[in-house]
PLY file of the C-alpha trace (Angstrom):
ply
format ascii 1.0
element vertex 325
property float x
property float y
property float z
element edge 324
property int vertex1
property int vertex2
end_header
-26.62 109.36 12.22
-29.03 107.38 14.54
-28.09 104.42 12.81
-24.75 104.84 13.27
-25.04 105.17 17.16
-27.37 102.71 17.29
-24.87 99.95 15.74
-22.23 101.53 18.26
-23.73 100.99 21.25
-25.06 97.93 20.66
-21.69 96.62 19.67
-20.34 98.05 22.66
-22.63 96.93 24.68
-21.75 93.36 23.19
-25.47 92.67 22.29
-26.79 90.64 19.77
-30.66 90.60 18.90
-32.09 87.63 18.28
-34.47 87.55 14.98
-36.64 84.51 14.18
-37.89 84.33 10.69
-40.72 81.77 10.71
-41.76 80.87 6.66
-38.13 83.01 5.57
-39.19 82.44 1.75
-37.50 85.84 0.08
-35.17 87.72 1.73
-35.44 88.95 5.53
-37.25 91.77 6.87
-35.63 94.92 5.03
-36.76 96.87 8.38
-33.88 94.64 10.12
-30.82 95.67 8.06
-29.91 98.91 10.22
-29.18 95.97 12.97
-28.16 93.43 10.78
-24.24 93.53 11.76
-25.29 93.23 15.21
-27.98 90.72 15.01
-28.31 86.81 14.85
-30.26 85.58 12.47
-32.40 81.99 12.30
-34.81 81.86 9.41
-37.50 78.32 9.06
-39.43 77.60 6.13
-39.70 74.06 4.40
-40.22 75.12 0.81
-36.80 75.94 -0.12
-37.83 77.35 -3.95
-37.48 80.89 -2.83
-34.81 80.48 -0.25
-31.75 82.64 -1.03
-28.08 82.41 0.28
-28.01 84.68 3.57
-24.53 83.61 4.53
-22.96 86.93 3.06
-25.84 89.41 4.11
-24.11 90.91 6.80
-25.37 89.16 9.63
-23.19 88.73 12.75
-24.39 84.90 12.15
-27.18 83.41 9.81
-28.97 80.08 9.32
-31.80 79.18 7.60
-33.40 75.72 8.63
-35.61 73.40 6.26
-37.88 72.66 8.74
-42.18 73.83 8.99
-42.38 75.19 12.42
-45.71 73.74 14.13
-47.80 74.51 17.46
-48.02 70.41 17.61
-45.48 69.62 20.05
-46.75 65.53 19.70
-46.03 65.90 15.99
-42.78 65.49 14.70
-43.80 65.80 10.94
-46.43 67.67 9.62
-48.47 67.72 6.33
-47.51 70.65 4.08
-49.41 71.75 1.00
-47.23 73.28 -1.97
-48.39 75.68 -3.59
-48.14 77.03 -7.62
-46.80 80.33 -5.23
-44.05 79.56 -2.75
-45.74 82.05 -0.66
-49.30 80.48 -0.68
-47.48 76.93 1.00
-48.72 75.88 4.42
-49.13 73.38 6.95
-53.53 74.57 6.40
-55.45 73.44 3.20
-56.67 76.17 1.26
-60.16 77.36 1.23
-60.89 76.93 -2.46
-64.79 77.84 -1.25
-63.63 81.29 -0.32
-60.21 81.46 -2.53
-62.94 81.03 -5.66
-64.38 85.26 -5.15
-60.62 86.33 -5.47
-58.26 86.71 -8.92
-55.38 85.28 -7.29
-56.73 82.04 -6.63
-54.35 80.41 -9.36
-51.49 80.78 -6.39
-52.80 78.80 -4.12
-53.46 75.87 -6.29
-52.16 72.46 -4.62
-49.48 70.88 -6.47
-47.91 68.52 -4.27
-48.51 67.19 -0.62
-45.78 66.39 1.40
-45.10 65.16 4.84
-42.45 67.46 6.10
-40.09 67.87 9.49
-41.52 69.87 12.06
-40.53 71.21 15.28
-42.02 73.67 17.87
-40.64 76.70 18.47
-39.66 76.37 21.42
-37.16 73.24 20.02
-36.14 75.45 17.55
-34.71 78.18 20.19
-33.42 75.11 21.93
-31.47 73.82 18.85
-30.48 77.07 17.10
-28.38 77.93 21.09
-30.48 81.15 21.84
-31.11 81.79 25.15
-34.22 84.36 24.18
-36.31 85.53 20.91
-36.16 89.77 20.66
-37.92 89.68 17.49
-40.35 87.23 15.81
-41.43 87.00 12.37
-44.17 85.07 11.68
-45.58 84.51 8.19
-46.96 80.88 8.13
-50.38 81.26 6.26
-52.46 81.25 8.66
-50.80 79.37 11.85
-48.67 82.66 12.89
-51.41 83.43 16.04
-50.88 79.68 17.46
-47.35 79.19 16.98
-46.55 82.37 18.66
-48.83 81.12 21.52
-47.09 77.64 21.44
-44.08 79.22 23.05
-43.32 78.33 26.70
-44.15 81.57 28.78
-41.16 82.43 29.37
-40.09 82.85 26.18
-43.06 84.41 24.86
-43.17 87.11 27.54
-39.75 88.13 26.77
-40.66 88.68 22.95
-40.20 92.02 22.43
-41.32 92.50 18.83
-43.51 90.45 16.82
-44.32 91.08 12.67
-47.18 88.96 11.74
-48.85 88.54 8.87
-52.82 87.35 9.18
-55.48 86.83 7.18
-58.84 89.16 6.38
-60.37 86.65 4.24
-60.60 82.72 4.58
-57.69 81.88 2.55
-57.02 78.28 4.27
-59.05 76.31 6.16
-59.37 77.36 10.21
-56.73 79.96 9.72
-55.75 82.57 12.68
-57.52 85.87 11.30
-56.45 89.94 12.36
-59.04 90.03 14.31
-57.67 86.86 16.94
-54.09 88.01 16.55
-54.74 91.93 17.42
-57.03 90.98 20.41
-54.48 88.54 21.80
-51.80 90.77 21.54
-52.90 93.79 22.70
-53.99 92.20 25.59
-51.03 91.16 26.40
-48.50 93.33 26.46
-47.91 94.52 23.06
-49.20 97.87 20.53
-49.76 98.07 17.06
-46.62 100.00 15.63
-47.48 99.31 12.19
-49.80 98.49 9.51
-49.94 97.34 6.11
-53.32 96.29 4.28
-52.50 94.35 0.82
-55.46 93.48 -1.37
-56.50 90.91 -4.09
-58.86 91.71 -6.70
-62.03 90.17 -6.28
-63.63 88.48 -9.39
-64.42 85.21 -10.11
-62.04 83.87 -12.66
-64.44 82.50 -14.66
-66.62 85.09 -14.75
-63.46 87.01 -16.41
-63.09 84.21 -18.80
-66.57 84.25 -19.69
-66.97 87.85 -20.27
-63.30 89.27 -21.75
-62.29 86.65 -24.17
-60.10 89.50 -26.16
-58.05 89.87 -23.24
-54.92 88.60 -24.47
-53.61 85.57 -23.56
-55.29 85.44 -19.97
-53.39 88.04 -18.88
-55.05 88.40 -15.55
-52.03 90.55 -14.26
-54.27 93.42 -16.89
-57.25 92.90 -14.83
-55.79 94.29 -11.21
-55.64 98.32 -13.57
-59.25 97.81 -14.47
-60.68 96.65 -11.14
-59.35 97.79 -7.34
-58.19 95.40 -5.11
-60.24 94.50 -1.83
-58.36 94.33 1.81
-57.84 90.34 1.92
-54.18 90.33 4.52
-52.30 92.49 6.44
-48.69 92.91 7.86
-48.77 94.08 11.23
-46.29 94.92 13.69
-46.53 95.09 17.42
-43.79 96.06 19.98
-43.87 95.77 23.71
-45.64 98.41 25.48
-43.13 100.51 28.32
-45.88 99.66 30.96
-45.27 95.91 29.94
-41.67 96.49 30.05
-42.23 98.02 33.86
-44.15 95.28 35.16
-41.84 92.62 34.58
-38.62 91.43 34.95
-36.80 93.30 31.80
-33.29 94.64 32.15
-31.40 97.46 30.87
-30.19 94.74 28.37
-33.64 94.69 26.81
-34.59 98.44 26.79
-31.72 99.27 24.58
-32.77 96.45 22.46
-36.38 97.86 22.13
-34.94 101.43 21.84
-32.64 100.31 19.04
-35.95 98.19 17.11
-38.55 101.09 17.72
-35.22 103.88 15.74
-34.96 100.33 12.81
-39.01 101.11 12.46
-38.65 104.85 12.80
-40.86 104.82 15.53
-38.89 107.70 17.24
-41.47 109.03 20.02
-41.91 105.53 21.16
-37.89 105.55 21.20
-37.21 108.74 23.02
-39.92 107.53 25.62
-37.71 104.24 26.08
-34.61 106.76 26.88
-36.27 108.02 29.70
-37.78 105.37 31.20
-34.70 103.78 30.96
-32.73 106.44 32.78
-36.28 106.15 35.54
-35.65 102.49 36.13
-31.84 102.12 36.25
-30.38 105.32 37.43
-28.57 108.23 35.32
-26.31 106.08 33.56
-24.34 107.47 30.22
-26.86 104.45 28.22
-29.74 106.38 29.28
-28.19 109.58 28.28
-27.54 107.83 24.85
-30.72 106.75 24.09
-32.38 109.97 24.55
-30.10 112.55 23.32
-29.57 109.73 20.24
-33.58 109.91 19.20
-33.33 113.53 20.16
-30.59 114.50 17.57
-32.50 112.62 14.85
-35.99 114.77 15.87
-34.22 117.85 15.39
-32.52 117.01 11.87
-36.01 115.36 10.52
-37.63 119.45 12.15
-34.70 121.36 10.39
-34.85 119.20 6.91
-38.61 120.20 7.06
-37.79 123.71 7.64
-35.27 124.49 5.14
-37.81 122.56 2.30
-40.94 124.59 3.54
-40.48 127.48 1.32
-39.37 125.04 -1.39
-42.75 122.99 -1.18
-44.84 126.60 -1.19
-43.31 127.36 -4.49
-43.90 123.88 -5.98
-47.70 124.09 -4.46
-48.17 127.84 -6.42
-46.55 126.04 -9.18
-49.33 123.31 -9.49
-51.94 125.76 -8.86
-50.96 127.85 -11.83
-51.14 124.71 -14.40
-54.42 123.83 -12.71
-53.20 120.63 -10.76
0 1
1 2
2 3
3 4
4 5
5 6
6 7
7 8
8 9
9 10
10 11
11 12
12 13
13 14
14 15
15 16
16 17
17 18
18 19
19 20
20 21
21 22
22 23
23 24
24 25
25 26
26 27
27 28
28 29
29 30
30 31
31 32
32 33
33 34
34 35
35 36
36 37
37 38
38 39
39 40
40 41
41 42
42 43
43 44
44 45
45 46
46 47
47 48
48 49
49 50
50 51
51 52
52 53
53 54
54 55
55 56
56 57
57 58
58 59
59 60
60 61
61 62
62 63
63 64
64 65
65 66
66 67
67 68
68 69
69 70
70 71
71 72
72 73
73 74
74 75
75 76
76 77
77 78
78 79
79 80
80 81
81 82
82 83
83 84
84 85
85 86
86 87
87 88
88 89
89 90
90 91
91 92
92 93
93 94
94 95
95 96
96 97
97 98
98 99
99 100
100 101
101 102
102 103
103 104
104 105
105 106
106 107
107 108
108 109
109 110
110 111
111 112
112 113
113 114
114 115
115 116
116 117
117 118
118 119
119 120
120 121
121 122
122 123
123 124
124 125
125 126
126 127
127 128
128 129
129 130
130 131
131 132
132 133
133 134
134 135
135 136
136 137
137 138
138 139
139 140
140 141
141 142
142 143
143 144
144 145
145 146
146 147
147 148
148 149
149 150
150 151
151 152
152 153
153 154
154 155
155 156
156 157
157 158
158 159
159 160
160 161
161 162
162 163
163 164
164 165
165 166
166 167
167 168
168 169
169 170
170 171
171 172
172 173
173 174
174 175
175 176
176 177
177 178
178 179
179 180
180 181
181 182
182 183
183 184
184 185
185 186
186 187
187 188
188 189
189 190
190 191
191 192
192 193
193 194
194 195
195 196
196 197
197 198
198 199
199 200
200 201
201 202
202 203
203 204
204 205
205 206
206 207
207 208
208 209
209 210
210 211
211 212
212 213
213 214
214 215
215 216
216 217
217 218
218 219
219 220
220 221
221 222
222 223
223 224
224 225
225 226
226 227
227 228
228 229
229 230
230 231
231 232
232 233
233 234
234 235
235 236
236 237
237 238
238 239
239 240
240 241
241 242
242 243
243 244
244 245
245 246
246 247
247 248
248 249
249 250
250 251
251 252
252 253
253 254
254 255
255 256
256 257
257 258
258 259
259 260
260 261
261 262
262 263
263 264
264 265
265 266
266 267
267 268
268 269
269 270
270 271
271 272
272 273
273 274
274 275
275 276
276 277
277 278
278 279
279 280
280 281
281 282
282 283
283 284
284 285
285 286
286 287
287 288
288 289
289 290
290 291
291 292
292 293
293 294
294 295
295 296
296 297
297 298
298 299
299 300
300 301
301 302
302 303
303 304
304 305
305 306
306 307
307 308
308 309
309 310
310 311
311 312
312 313
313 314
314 315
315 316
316 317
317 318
318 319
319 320
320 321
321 322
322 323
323 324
């Protein structure tokens, strides 16, 4: 299994990818546990209410930090606004102008303002002993663009995959929007791999309170089955391009990294093209080999699955037809 080999070499290889979780509220990234053993985790978020224990998750080492992460290197505290949602909380006021349109405006009610600890990034790599960051997380509510940007060059040149989570609607005030974080990106080394559109319904609440008093007990949650959701955030993920890669100063080191996140997000074209640009930059080493015949093994057993349920899937199609489906 690519997983499998993917663990392998990695723990061969005695590397250990570096993932920052910036605003860890919930659990980390599900798309990280196929390199969880391997990895070191360091998750940030100052609203601890939906912080769980990660000590035991199976990551070669873990630590979560109660500290907001800000671009502010002058500030060493920052204001933070709690939220009725955990998830709503951020160092940027909400826009109750905008937030007014949408259903889900409850959640980002204000019920407490706090000054909190901050630090920049780039003192959190400093404290946490990590040399490098292979793959950020950002979900701060609408800072994720300018914290990423914060980072000393160095450090934000060697990034090698970014999932960020920005806005589509003016949920806080001055937030960093999709359209910012994919231009800056993309301009700069990195391609969208992935992404996610989530919705909120948009009604005024009042005007639902005005017009459906039998709905029972303000059940709002009823509301999102009568009326579709509109495209209000997305979660996108970008990886470094191979021409990126080429242009700089990246070692073999950081190709099988890449190679291994592009298999964890089943990316496996972009993976197989790693393998052989690998084996183009640094000779025709047995990693190399790895890498492509790895990727190559898991393209032929996705083909033959296909294959052998092919006639299966005609006779479920006829099957439908018959009962008019």
């Amino acid at each position: 299994m690519a997983n499998e080999s993917v663990r392998t070499l990695l723990s061969d290889q005695g590397i250990h990818p570096v993932l920052i979780d910036v605003g860890a509220s919930g659990t980390p990234p599900a798309v990280w546990n196929t390199i969880r053993n391997n990895s070191i985790y360091v998750g940030f978020d100052p609203d601890l209410r939906e912080i769980r224990d990660i000590q035991n998750s199976g990551y070669y080492k873990a630590t979560i930090i109660n500290e907001a992460i800000t671009d502010d290197a002058s500030n060493g505290e920052v204001r933070f606004y709690l939220t009725q949602s955990p998830y709503c909380s951020s160092t940027l006021k909400p826009d109750t102008q905008s937030l007014e349109n949408y259903l889900f405006s409850d959640l980002f009610t204000v019920e407490n303002e706090s000054s909190v600890k901050a630090i920049t990034l780039n003192e959190a790599v400093q404290r946490v002993g990590v040399s490098s960051i292979d793959w950020l997380k950002l979900d701060t509510q609408g800072t994720d663009l300018r914290i990423f940007t914060s980072l000393d060059e160095k450090t934000r040149r060697h990034v090698l995959a970014i999932d960020i989570e920005p806005g589509l609607i003016d949920a806080y005030i001055g937030e960093d929007l999709f359209v910012d974080v994919h231009r800056e990106l993309t301009q700069n080394g990195f391609w969208l791999s992935n992404l996610n559109v989530e919705g909120a319904v948009r009604v005024r609440r009042s005007s639902i309170r005005d017009t459906l008093p039998f709905l029972p007990d303000k059940n709002y949650s009823l509301i999102s089955k009568a009326i579709r959701t509109s495209p209000s955030w997305c979660e996108a993920r970008y990886f470094r391009s191979l021409q990126f890669l080429a242009q700089n100063d990246f070692t073999a080191r950081d190709y099988i990294v890449l190679w291994a996140f592009a298999l964890a997000d089943n990316q496996y074209g972009f993976a197989l093209d790693i393998g052989i640009e690998c084996q183009k930059r640094f000779g025709q080493d047995p990693i190399g080999n790895i890498l492509k015949t790895t990727v190559i093994s898991q393209i032929e057993r996705v083909i033959k699955r296909e294959s052998l349920l092919k006639p299966f899937k005609k006779v479920v199609r006829a099957a439908l037809r018959q009962f008019g489906r």
